[in-house]
C-alpha positions in Angstrom: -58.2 -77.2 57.3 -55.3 -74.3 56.3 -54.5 -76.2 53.4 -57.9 -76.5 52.1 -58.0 -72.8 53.4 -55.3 -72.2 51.0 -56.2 -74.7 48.0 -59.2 -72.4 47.7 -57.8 -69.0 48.5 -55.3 -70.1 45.5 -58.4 -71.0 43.0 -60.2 -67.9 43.8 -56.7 -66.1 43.1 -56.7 -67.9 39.8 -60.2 -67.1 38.3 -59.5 -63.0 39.5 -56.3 -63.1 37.4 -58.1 -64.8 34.3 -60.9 -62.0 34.4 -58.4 -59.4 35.2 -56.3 -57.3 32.8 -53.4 -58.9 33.1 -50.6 -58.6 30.1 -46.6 -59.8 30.1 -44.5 -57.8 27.5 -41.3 -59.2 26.0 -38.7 -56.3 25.6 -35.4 -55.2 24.0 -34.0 -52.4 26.2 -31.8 -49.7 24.6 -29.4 -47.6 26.9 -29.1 -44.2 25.7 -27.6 -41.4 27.0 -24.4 -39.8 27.8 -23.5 -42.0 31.0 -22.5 -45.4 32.5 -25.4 -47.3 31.1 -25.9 -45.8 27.9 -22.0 -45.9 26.9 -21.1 -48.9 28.0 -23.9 -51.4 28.2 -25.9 -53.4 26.0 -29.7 -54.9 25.8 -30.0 -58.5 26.2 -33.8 -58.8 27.3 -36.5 -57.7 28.9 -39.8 -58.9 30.9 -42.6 -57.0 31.9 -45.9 -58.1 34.1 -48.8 -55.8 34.3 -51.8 -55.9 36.2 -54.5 -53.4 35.8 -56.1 -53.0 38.9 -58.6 -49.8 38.1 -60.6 -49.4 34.7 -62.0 -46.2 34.3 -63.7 -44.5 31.0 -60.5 -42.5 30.3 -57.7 -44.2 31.9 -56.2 -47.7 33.5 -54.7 -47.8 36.6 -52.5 -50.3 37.7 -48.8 -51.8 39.0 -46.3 -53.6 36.8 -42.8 -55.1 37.2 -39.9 -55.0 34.4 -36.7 -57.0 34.8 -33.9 -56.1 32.4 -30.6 -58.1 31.5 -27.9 -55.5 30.5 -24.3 -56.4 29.5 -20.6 -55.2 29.2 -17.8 -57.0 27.6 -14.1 -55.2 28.2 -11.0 -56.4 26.5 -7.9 -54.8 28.8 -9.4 -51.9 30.5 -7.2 -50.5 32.8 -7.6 -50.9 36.7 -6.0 -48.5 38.4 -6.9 -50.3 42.1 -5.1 -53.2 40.6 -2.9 -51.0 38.5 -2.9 -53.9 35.3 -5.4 -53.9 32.5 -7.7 -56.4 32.5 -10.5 -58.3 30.3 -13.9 -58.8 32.4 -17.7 -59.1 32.0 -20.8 -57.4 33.6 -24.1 -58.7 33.6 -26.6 -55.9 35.0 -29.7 -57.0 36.3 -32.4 -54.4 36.8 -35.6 -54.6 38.4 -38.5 -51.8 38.2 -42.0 -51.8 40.3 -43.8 -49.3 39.1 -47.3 -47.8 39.3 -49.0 -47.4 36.0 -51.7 -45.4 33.7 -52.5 -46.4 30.3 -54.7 -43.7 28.9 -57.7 -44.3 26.2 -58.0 -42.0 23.4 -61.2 -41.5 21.7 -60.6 -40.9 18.8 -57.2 -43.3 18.1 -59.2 -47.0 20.2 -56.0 -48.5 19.2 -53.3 -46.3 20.4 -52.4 -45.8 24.2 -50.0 -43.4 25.7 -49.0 -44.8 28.6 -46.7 -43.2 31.8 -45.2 -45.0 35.4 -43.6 -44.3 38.3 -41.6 -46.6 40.3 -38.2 -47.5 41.9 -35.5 -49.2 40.0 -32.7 -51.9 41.4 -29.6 -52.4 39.1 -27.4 -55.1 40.5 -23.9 -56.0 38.7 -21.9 -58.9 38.6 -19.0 -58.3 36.9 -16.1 -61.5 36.3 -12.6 -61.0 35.0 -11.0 -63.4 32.9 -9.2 -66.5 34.6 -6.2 -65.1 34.5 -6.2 -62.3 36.2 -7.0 -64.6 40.2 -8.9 -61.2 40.8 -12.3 -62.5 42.3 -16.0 -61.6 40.7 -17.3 -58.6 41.8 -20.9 -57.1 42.8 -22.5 -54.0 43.2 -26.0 -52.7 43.6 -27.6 -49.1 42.9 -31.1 -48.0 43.0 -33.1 -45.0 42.4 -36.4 -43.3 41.2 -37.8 -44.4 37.7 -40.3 -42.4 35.8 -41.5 -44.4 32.3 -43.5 -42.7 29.5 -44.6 -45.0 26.4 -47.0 -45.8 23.7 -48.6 -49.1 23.3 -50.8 -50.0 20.0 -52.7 -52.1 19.9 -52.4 -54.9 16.8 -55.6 -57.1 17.6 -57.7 -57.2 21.1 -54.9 -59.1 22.6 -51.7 -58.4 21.1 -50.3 -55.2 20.9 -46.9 -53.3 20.3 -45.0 -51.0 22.4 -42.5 -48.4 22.7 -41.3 -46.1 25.8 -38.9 -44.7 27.3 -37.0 -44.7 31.3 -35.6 -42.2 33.2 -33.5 -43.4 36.1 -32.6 -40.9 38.8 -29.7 -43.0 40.8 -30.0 -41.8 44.5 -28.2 -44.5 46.1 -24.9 -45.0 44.9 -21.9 -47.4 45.1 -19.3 -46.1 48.3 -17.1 -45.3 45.5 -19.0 -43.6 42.3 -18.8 -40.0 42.0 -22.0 -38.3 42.9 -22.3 -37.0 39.1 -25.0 -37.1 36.1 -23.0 -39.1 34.3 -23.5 -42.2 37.0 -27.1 -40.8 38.2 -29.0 -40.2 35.1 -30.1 -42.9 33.2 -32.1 -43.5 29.7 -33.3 -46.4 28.4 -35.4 -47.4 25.5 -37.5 -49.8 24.9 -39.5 -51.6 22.4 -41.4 -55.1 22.9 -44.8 -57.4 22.0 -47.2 -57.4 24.7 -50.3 -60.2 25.5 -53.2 -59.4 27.2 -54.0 -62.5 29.2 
């Protein structure tokens, strides 16, 4: 009985999400800025999900999800804790929830300015060169994430878009200074979206 239970509960899932307004967005992030993201890091990739939960005349409301992969490639950077220089890797995962409104301008059907909130999770893995015997390395950071952007639409389905994050990092690594430079970070974007 549950599984039928959840055989169904799963279709009826299904045929909400086909009539919903779902889209997934293929990104290249961008770090700007003067700080620890924006001088140091490079886009890979990015994925976005988006479902619009609330369609009204002027505005859609919804919630989304972006992953980012991030990276940083250092030939001998000094370590003072290890006082040697040393060549290493960072890969920097971040991950955004966000609430959403994509507004609908009269005039301009096919353009969209679009603005979120949400939280963001950055979590590093960084790996030093064999060498070194000096063992890979994490971290994790996460603050408040405010996104503005600008979708256009291409046909019904497809469309292009740019925008923009703000990262406010509250919770810092135990040993980061407490500064702008390692708690305020840009990043821009561009991408393709599908409407599903």
């Amino acid at each position: 009985m549950k599984s039928k239970f959840f055989v169904l509960l799963l279709l009826y899932s299904a045929m909400a999400m086909a009539q919903s307004k779902l889209s997934i967005e293929a990104k290249y992030p961008v770090p700007v800025g003067n700080n620890f993201i924006g001088e140091n890091y490079k886009g890979i990739a990015g994925l976005g999900i988006k479902y619009s939960i609330k369609n009204l005349p002027l505005v859609d409301l919804g919630i989304s999800v972006d992953a980012s992969l991030l990276n940083l490639k250092k030939e001998g950077a000094y370590f003072p804790e290890f006082d040697e220089y040393l060549s290493f890797k960072t890969r920097l995962f971040i991950i955004q929830p966000r609430i959403f409104a994509a507004f609908k301008l009269k005039n301009i059907t096919r353009l969209h300015p679009e603005a979120a909130l949400g939280y963001s999770f950055f979590m590093a893995n960084a790996t030093f060169d064999s060498a070194s015997g000096i063992p890979d390395q994490s971290s994790s950071q996460s603050g408040v994430n405010l996104n503005i952007g600008l979708a256009f639409d291409v046909t019904n389905r497809f469309y292009l878009r740019a925008g923009y994050d703000f990262v406010k990092i509250t919770q810092l690594d135990n040993d980061a200074p407490d500064t702008s430079y390692n708690t305020n970070i840009g990043t821009v974007e561009f991408g393709l979206g599908i409407r599903l």
